[in-house]
C-alpha positions in Angstrom: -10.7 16.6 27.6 -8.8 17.4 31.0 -9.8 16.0 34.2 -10.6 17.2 37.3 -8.9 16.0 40.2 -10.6 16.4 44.0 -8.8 18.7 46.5 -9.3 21.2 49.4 -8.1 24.8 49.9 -7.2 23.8 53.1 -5.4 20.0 52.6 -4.8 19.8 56.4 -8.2 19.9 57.0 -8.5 16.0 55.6 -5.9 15.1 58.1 -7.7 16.7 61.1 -11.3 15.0 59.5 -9.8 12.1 59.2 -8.2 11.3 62.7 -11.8 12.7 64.1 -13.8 10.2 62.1 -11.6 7.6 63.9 -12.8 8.8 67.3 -16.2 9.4 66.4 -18.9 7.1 66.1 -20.0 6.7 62.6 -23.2 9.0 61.8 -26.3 7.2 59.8 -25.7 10.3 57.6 -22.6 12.6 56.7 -23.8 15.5 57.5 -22.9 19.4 57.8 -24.1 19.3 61.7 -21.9 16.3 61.9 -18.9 17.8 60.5 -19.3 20.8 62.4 -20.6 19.0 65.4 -18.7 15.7 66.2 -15.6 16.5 64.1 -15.9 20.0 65.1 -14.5 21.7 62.0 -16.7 24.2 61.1 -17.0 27.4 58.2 -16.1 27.1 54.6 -13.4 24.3 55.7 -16.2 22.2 57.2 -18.5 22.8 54.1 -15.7 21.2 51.5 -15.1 18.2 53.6 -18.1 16.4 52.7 -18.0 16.5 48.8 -14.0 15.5 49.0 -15.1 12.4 51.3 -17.5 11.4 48.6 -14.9 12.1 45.7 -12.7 9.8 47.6 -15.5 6.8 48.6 -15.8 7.3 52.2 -19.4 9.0 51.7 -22.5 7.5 49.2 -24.4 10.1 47.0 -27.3 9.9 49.9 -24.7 10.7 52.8 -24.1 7.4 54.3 -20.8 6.1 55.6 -19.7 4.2 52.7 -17.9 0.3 54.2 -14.4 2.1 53.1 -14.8 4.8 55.9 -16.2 1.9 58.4 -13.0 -0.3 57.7 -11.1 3.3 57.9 -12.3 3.7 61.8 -10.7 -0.1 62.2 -7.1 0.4 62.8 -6.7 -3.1 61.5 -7.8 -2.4 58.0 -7.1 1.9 58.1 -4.2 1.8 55.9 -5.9 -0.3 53.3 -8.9 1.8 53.5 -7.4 5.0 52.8 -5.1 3.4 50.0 -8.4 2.4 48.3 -9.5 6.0 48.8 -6.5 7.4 47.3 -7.2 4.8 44.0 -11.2 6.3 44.4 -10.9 10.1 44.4 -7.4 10.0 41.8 -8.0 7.4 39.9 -7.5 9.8 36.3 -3.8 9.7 37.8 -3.8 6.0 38.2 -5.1 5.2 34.6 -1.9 6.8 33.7 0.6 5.5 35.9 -0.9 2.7 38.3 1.6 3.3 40.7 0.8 7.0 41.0 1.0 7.6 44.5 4.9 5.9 44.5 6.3 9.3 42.3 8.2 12.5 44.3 6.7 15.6 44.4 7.7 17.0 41.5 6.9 14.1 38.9 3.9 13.3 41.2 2.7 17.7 40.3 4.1 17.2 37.1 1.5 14.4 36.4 -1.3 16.5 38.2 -0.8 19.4 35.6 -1.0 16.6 33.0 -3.7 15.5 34.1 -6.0 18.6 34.4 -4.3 20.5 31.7 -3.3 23.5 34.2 -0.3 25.4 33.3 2.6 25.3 35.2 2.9 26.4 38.5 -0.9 26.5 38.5 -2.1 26.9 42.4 -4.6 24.3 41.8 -2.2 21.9 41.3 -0.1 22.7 43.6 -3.7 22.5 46.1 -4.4 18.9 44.3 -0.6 17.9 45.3 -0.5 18.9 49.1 -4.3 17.2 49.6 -3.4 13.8 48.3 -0.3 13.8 49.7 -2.1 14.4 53.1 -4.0 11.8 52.1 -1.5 9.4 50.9 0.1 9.4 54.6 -2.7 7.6 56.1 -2.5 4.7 53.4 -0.8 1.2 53.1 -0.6 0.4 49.6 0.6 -3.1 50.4 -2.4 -4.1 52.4 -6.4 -5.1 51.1 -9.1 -4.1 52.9 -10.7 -6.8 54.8 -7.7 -9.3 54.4 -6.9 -11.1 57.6 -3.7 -13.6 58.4 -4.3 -16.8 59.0 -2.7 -19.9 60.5 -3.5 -23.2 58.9 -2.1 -24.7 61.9 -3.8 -22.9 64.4 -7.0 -23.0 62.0 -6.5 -26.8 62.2 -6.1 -26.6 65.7 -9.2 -24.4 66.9 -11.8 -25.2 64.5 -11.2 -28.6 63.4 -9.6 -29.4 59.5 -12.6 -31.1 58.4 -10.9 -34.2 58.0 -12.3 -37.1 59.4 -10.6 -39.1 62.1 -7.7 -41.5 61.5 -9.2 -44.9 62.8 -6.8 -46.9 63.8 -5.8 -51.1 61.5 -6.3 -54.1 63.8 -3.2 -57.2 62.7 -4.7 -58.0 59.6 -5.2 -54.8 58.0 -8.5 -54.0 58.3 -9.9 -50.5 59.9 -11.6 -50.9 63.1 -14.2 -49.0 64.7 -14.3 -46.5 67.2 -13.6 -48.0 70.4 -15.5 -46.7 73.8 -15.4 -47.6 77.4 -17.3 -46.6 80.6 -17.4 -47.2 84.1 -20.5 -48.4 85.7 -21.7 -48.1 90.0 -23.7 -50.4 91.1 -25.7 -50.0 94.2 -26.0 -53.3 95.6 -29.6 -54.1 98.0 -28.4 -55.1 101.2 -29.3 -58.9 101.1 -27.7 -61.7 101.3 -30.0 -63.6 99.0 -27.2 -64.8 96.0 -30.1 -65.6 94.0 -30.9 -61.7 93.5 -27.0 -60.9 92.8 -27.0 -63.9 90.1 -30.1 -61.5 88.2 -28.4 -58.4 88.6 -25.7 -59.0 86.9 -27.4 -61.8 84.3 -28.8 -58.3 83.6 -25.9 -56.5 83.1 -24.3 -59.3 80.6 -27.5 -59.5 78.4 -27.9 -55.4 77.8 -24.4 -53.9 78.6 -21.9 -56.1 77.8 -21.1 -57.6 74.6 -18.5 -59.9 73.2 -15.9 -58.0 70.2 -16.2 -59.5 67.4 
């Protein structure tokens, strides 16, 4: 049995929705007010745009902004979004030849009219072609959605390693521990009574200072 492959009647319509959806803050629901309203594309045009978007995973069944269109409007992980659109909304092409969207034109239609089982020169096809290929611009094939570069170093650096600290061998080998100083002031009373500087600091000695063992 043939399959059917998504496309528009008017392909540059997905590039126009698409750069709008970038610029427009994303809608609880995809819906034909928004389409014509926020991404101001409006008649039959307008209309088709929202059954394509959910043939290609950037709209749920119930309307919703599926994460693939959220991580679309991040210029960070756009490329990687749309690629995993293309994969969504052609993946009959991709069962066939994984690296489907890599093909010219011609062996790219060629596989289309495999695909759906349209004759030759069929204008469907030639609709199915220019819509992924409009598409296909906006995608990175090399990147994953949501994958981020990271610095061990600067990982180290900022948030720690987890390790724990290197304590440091005294002469005979063993590990001591964690070593800490402090500086005290003292407010001496004005007197001139020695007896009441001897208790002072007998104070100090007995629950500040210790020897090191």
């Amino acid at each position: 049995m043939a399959d059917t492959l998504p496309y528009l009647a008017s392909p540059g319509s997905i590039k126009t929705c698409l750069d709008k959806i970038k610029a427009a803050a994303t809608p609880d629901r995809v819906t034909q007010d928004f389409v014509t309203t926020k991404l101001q594309i409006k008649g039959g045009t307008g209309a088709a745009l929202i059954p394509y978007l959910k043939k290609i995973g950037f709209v749920a069944s119930d309307g919703s902004p599926t994460d693939t269109y959220k991580q679309f409007r991040n210029h960070a992980t756009a490329g990687a979004a749309a690629a995993a659109a293309v994969k969504t909304g052609y993946k009959a092409l991709g069962q066939v030849n994984e690296y489907f969207y890599d093909l010219n034109d011609k062996d790219l239609l060629a596989l289309i009219v495999q695909i759906t089982g349209a004759e030759e020169g069929n204008q469907v096809a030639k609709l199915t072609l220019s819509t992924l290929k409009t598409l296909k611009a906006f995608a990175n094939f090399d990147a994953k959605v949501g994958e981020t570069a990271k610095d061990p170093k600067a990982t180290d650096e900022s948030k720690g390693s987890g390790r724990q600290p290197d304590l440091s061998k005294s002469s005979d080998g063993r590990r001591q521990g964690l070593s800490l100083s402090y500086t005290i002031n003292l407010n001496l009373p004005a007197t001139t009574d020695q007896a009441v500087f001897n208790a002072i600091f007998r104070s100090l000695k007995e629950h500040l200072i210790t020897d090191n063992e």
